[in-house]
C-alpha positions as CSV (number, residue, x, y, z in Angstrom):
1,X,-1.2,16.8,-2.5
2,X,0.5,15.9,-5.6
3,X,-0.9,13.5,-8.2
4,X,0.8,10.3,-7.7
5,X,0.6,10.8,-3.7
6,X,-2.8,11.3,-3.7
7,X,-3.1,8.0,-6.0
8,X,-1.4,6.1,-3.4
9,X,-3.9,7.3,-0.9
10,X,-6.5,6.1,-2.8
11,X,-5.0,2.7,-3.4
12,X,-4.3,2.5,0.1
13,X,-7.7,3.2,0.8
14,X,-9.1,0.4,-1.8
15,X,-6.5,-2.0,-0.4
16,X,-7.7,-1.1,3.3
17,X,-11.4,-1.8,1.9
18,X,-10.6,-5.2,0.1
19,X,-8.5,-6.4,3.4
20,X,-11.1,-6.3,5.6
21,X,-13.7,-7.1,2.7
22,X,-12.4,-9.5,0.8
23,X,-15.1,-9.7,-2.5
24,X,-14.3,-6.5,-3.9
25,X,-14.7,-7.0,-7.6
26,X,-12.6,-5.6,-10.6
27,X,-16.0,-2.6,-11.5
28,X,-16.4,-2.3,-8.0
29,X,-12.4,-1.1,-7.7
30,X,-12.8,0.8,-11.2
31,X,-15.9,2.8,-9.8
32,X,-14.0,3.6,-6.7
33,X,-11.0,4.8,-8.8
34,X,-13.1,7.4,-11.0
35,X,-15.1,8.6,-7.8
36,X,-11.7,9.2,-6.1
37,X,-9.6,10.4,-8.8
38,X,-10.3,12.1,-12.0
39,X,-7.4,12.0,-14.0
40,X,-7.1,8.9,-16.2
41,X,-3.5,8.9,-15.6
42,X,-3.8,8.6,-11.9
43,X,-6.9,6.1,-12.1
44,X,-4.6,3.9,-14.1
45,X,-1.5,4.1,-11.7
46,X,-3.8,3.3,-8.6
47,X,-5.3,0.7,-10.4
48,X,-1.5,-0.8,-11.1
49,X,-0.8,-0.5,-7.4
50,X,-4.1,-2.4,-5.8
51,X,-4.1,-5.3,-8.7
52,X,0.0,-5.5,-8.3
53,X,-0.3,-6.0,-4.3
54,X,-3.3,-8.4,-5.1
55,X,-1.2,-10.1,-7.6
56,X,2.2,-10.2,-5.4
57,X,0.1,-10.3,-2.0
58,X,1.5,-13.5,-0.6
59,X,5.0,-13.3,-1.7
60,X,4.7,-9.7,-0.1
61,X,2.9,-10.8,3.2
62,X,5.7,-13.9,3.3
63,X,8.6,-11.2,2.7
64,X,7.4,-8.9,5.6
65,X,6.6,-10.9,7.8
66,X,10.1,-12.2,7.7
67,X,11.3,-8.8,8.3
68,X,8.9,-7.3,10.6
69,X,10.7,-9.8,13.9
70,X,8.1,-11.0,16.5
71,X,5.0,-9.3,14.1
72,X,2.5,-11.5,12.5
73,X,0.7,-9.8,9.2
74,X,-2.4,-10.9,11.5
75,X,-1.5,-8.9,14.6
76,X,-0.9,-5.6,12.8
77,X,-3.0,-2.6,12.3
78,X,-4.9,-3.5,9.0
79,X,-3.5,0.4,7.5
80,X,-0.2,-0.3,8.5
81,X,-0.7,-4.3,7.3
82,X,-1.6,-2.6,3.7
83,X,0.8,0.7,3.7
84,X,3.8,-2.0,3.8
85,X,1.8,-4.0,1.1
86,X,2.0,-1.1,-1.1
87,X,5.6,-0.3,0.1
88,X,6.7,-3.4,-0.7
89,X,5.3,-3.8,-3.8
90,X,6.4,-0.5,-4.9
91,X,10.3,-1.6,-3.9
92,X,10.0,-5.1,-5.4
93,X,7.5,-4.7,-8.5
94,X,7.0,-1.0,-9.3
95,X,9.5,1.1,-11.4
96,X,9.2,3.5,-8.6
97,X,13.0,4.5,-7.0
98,X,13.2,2.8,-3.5
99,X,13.8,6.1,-1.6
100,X,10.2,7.5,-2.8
101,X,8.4,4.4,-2.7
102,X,9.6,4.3,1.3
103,X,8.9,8.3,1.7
104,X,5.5,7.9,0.3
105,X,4.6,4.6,2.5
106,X,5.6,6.9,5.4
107,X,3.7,9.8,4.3
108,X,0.6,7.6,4.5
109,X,1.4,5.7,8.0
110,X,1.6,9.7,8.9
111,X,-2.0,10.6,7.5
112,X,-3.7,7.6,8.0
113,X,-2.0,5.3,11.4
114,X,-1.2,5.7,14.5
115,X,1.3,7.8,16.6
116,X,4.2,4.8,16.1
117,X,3.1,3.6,12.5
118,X,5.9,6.2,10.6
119,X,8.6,4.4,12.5
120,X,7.5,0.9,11.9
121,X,6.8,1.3,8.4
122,X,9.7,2.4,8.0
123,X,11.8,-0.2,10.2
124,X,10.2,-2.9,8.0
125,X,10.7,-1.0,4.5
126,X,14.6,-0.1,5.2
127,X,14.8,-3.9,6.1
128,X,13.6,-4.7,2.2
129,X,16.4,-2.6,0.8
């Protein structure tokens, strides 16, 4: 898996964590990063991506649900719920070009959600461009 890709995973998963556990600290995220990762380079790009969503997280939770018709934030899949996160921020915040930032996002509703989550990711994503 290349680098950046397997950063995203890893932010995904740190995003996942702090969603359903809401007191993750700024160490606790750090120490996750180096267990995960070991290039510094990487470490610091996942790091961008979790602290931008957190940053951005209710601008980007009001955005999608706007575009994601008849779907609450709430009422989706917690991985999906956090795979558009990133997605989003990546299209709105990140310097990341808009066609990768969506490729990756789908990549991960691939590996990590369920049979339809490619598809709805990607609904919702196009909708932001």
């Amino acid at each position: 898996m290349a680098g950046r890709s397997r950063a995203r995973e890893v932010a995904l998963q740190a995003l996942f964590q702090e969603d359903l556990n809401p007191q993750e600290s700024p160490k606790l995220l750090s120490q996750f990063l180096a267990a995960r990762l070991k290039s510094d380079q990487l470490r610091d790009f996942a790091q961008q991506l979790v602290m931008g969503v957190k940053r951005n997280q209710a601008e980007l939770d009001t955005l999608l649900e706007t575009k994601a018709a008849n779907w609450s934030l709430r009422r989706m899949a917690a991985t999906d719920r956090n795979i558009l996160r990133l997605g989003a921020y990546e299209i709105r915040h990140a310097d990341t070009p808009n066609p990768v930032a969506i490729d990756e996002a789908i990549e991960l509703a691939k590996r990590f959600g369920s049979d339809q989550s490619s598809q709805f990711v990607n609904g919702i994503l196009d909708k932001l461009l």
